[in-house]
MIMARSE-503451 format. One record per residue (C-alpha): residue number from 0; residue in one letter; chain; x, y, z. Coordinates in nm, 3 decimals. Last residue first. Layout:
# residues N
[NUM,A,A,[X,Y,Z]]
...
//
This chain:
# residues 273
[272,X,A,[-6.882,-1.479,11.075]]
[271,X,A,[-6.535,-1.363,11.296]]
[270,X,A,[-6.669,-1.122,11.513]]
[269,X,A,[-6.995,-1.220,11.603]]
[268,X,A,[-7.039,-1.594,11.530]]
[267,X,A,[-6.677,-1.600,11.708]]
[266,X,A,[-6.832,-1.390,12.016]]
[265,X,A,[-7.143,-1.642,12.082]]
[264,X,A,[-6.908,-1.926,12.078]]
[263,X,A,[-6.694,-1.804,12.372]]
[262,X,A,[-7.024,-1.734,12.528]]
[261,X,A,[-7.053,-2.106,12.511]]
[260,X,A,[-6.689,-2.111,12.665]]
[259,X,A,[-6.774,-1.921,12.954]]
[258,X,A,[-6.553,-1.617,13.019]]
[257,X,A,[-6.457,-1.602,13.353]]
[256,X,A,[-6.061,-1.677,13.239]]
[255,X,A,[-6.107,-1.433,13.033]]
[254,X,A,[-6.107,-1.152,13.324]]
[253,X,A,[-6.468,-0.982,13.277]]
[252,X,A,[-6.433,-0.573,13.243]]
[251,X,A,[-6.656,-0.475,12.976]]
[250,X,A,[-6.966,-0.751,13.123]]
[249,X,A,[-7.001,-1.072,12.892]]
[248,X,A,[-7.362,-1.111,12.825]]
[247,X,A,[-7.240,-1.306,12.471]]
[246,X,A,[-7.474,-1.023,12.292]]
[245,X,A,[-7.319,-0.763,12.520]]
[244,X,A,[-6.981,-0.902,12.436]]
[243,X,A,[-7.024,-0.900,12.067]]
[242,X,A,[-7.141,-0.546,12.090]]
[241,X,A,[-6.865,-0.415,12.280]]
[240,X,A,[-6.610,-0.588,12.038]]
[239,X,A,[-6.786,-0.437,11.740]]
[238,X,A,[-6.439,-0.422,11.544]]
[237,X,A,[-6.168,-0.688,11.629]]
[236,X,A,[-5.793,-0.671,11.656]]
[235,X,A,[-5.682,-0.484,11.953]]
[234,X,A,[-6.013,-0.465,12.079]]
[233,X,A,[-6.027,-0.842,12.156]]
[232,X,A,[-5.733,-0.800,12.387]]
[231,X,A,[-5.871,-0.501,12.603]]
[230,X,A,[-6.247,-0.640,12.596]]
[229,X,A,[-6.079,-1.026,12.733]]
[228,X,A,[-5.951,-0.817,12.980]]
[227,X,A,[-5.665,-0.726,13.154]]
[226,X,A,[-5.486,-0.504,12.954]]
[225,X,A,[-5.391,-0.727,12.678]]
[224,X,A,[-5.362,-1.107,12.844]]
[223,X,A,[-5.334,-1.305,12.544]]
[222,X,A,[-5.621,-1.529,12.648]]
[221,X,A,[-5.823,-1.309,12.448]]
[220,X,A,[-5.607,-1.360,12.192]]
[219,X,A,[-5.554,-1.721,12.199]]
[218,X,A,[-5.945,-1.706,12.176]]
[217,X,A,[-5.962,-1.547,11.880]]
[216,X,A,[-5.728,-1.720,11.681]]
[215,X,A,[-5.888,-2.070,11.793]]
[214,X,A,[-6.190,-1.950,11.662]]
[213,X,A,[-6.030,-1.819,11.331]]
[212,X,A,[-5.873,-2.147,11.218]]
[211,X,A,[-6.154,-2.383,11.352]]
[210,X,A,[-6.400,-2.230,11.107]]
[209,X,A,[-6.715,-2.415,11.152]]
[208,X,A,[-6.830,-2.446,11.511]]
[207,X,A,[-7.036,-2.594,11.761]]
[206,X,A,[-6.871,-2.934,11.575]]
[205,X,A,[-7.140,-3.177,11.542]]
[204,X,A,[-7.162,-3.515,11.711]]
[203,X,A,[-6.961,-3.340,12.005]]
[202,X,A,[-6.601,-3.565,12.082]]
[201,X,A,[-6.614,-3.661,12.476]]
[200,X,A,[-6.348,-3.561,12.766]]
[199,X,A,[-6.473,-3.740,13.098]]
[198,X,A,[-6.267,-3.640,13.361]]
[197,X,A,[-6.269,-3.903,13.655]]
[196,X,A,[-6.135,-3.768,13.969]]
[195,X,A,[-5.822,-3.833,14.198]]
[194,X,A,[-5.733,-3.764,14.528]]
[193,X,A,[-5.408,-3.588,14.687]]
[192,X,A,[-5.104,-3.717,14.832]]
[191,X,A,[-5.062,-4.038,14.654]]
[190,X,A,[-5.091,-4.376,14.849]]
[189,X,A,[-4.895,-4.676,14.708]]
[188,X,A,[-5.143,-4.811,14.597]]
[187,X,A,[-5.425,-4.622,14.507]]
[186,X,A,[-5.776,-4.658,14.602]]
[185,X,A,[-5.673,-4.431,14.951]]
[184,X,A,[-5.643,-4.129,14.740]]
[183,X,A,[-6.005,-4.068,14.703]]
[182,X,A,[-6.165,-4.110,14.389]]
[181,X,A,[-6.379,-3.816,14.255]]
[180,X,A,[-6.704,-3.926,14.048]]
[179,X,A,[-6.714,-3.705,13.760]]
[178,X,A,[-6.619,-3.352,13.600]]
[177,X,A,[-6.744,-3.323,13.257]]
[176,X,A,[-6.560,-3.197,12.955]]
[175,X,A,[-6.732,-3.151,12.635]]
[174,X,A,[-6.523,-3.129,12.296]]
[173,X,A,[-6.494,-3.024,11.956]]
[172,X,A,[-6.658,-2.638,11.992]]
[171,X,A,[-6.511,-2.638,12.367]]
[170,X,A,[-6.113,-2.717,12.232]]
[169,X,A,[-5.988,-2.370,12.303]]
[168,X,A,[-6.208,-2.293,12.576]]
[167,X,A,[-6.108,-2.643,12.716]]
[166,X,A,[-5.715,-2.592,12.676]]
[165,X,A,[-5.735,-2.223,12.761]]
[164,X,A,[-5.841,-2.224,13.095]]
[163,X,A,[-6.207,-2.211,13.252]]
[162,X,A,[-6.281,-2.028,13.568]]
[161,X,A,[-6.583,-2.120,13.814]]
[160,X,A,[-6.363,-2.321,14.041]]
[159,X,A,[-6.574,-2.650,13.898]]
[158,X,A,[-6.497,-2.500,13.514]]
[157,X,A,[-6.433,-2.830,13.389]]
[156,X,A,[-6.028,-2.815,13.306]]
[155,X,A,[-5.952,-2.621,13.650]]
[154,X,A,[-6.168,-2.974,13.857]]
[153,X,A,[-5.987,-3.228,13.641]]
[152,X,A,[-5.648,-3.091,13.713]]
[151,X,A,[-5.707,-3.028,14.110]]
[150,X,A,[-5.847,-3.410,14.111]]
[149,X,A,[-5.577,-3.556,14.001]]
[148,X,A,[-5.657,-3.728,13.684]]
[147,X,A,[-5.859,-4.064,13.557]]
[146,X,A,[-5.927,-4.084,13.250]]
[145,X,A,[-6.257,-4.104,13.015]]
[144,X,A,[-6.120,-4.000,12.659]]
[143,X,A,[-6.421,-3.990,12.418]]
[142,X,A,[-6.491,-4.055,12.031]]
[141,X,A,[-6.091,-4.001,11.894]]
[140,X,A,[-6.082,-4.054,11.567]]
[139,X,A,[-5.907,-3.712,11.482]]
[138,X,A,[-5.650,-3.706,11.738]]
[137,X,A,[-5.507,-3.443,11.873]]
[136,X,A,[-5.733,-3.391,12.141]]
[135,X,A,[-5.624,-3.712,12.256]]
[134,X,A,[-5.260,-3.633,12.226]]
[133,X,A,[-5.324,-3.304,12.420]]
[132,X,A,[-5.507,-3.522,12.726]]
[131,X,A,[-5.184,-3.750,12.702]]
[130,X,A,[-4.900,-3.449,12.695]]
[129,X,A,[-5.122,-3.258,13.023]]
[128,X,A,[-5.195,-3.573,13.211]]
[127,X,A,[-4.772,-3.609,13.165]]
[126,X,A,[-4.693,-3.615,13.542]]
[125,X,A,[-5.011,-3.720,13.722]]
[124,X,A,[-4.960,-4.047,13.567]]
[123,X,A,[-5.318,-4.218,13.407]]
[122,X,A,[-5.559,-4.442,13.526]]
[121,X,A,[-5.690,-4.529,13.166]]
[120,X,A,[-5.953,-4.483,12.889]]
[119,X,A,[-5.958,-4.381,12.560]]
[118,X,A,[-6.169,-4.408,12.307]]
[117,X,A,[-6.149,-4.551,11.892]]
[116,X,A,[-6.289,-4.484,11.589]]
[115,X,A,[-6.082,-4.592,11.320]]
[114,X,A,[-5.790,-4.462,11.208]]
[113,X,A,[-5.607,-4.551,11.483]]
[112,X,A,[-5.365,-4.277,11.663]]
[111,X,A,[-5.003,-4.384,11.649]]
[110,X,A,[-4.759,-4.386,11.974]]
[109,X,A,[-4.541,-4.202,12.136]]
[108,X,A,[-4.772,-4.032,12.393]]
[107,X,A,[-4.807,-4.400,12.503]]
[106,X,A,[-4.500,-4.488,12.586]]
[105,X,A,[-4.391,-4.858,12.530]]
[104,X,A,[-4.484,-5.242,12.578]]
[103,X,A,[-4.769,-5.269,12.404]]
[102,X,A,[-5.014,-5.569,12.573]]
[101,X,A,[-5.319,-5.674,12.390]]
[100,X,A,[-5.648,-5.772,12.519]]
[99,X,A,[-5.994,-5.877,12.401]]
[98,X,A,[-5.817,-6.176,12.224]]
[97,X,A,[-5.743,-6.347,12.548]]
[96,X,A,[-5.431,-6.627,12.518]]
[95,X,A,[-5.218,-6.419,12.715]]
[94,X,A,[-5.347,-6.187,12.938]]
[93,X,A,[-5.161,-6.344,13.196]]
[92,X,A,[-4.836,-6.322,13.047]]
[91,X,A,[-4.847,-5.966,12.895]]
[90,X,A,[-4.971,-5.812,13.215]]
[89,X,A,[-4.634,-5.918,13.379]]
[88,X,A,[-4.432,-5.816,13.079]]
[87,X,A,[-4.573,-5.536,13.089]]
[86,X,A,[-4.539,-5.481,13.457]]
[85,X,A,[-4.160,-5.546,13.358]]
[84,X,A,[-4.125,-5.386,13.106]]
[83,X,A,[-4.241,-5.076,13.259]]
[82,X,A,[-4.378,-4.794,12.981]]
[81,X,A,[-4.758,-4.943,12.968]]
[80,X,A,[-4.956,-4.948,12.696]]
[79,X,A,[-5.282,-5.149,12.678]]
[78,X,A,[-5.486,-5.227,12.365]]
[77,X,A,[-5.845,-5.337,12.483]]
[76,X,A,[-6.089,-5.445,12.282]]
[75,X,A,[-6.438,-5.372,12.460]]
[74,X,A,[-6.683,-5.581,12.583]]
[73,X,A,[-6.720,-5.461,12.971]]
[72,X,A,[-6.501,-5.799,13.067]]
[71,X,A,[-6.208,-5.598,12.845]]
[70,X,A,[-6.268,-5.269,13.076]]
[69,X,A,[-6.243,-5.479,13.363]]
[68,X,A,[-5.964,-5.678,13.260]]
[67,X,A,[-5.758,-5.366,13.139]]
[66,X,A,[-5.856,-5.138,13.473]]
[65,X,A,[-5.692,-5.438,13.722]]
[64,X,A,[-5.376,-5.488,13.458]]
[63,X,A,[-5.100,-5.420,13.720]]
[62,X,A,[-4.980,-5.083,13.511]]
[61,X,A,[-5.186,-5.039,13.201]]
[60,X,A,[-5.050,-4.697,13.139]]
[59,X,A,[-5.239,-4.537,12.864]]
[58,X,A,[-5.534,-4.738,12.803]]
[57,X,A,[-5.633,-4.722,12.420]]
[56,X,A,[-6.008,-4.899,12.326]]
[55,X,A,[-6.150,-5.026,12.026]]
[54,X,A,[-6.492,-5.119,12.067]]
[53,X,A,[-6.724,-5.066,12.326]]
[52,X,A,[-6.662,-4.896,12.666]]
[51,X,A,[-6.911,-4.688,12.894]]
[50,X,A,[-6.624,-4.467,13.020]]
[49,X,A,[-6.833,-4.382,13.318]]
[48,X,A,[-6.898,-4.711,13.422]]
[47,X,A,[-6.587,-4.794,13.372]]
[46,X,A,[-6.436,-4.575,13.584]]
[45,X,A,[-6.640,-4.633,13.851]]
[44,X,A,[-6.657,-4.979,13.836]]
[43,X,A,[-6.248,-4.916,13.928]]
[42,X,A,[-6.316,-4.698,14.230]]
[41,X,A,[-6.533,-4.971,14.345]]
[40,X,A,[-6.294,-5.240,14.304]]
[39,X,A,[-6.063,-5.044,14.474]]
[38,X,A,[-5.663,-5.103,14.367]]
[37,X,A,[-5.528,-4.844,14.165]]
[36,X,A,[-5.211,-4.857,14.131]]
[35,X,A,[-5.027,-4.504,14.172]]
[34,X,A,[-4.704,-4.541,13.968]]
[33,X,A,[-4.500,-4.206,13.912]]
[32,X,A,[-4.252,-4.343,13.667]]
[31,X,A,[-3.975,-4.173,13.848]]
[30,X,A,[-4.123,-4.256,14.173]]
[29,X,A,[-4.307,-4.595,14.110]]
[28,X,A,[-3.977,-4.717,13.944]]
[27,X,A,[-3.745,-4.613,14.231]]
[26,X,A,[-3.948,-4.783,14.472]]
[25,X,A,[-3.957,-5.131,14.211]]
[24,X,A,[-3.576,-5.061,14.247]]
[23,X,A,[-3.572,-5.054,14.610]]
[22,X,A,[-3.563,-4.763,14.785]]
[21,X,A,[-3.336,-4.710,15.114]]
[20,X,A,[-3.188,-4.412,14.998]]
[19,X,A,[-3.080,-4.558,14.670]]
[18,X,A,[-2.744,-4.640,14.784]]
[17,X,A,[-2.811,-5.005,14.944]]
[16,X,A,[-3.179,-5.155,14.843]]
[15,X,A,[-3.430,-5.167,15.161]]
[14,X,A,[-3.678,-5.486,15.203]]
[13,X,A,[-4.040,-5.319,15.325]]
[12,X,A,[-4.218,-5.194,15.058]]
[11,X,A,[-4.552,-5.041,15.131]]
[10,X,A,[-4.433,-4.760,14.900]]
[9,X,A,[-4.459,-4.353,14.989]]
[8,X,A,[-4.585,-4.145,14.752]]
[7,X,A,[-4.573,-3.721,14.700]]
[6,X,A,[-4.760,-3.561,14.420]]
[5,X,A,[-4.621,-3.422,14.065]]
[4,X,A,[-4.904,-3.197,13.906]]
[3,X,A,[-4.958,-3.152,13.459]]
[2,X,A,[-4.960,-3.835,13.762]]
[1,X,A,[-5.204,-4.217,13.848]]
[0,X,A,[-5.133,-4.536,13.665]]
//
């Protein structure tokens, strides 16, 4: 289900309920739920293609089931979770019987990481992308997260507007984030307002890093917004700031949020080694 940014929808349903403004409960579900289906096949091969699934795999908000059967036909074991009982309920009953696929009726920011190595992959609600991309950074078996945001979201968190925000510089020695295919708003059902775009989160074989404590210190002070530079925050801590920032090639006066997060790296080995 597509939903950090809330969007506007409209549904395709035409019997009105009395006192809900002319909604019908499955209306009021897609609003407070914020349910975008998505309903391309194309869009759909999209996503899997990118997500490349094998093994265990988590899809937050399974919704009408499209994304779980594809994923499933791609050879991976799918555990869906989806917050509707009755579109779980739904998904539950024709799934049944296939061992590639189990249902979890529930929210998916509630529940337990695996142990074992396991991605994610899902059409998720504009509304909590920010709660389900932190749980997968949280969690240490995590191998990718391939999910499909609003486009504005995926674009800030991959450094497509030419800033980067505290989330991926934090995160850059663990992660890569890639911006891929965008899927326009009419593949959803009902319509959103805006389009969508596959972000493609994926764990590095070897951290860039070693000393997870004192990078993440650093950059929560540069992003601490001292004076107006990363210089001016750095400086109120660090010694050889100027030098670490010439060896990064990170002019005096560069905002942070211009700061790429390889030259990120390049000022921890620096300052903090």
């Amino acid at each position: 289900m597509a939903q950090n940014f809330a969007h506007g929808n409209y549904s395709h349903t035409q019997k009105q309920a009395r006192n809900s403004g002319g909604r019908t409960p499955r209306d009021m579900a897609r609003r407070t739920l914020s349910q975008n289906f998505l309903v391309d096949r194309h869009a759909v091969d999209l996503v899997v293609k990118a997500a490349a699934p094998e093994g265990l795999v988590l899809e937050p908000g399974s919704g009408t089931g499209v994304l779980t059967s594809a994923l499933a036909a791609a050879g991976a074991q799918v555990v869906g979770y989806e917050i509707d009982p009755r579109l779980a309920g739904r998904l539950a009953a024709r799934s049944h019987g296939d061992s590639r696929i189990e249902v979890v009726r529930g929210d998916f920011t509630n529940a337990r990481a695996p142990r074992e190595p396991f991605a994610v992959v899902g059409n998720i609600p504009y509304s909590i992308t920010s709660r389900i991309v932190d749980w997968c950074l949280r969690a240490p078996a995590l191998t990718s997260a391939t999910l499909l945001t609003q486009r504005e979201y995926a674009r800030k968190r991959t450094g497509d507007y030419g800033r980067w925000s505290l989330v991926t510089v934090e995160s850059w020695p663990w992660f890569s984030w890639r911006l891929g295919d965008t899927i326009g708003r009419e593949s959803f059902r009902p319509v959103p307002a805006v389009d969508s775009a596959i972000l493609r989160i994926q764990r590095r074989p070897e951290p860039l890093v070693h000393g997870g404590h004192s990078y993440r210190e650093l950059v929560e002070l540069g992003f601490g917004g001292v004076g107006g530079s990363v210089r001016a925050s750095l400086k109120t801590r660090y010694e050889g700031v100027d030098a670490a920032l010439a060896a990064a090639g990170v002019a005096r006066d560069t905002v942070v949020g211009y700061v790429h997060p390889d030259q990120w790296i390049t000022l921890w080995e620096r300052l903090c080694r």
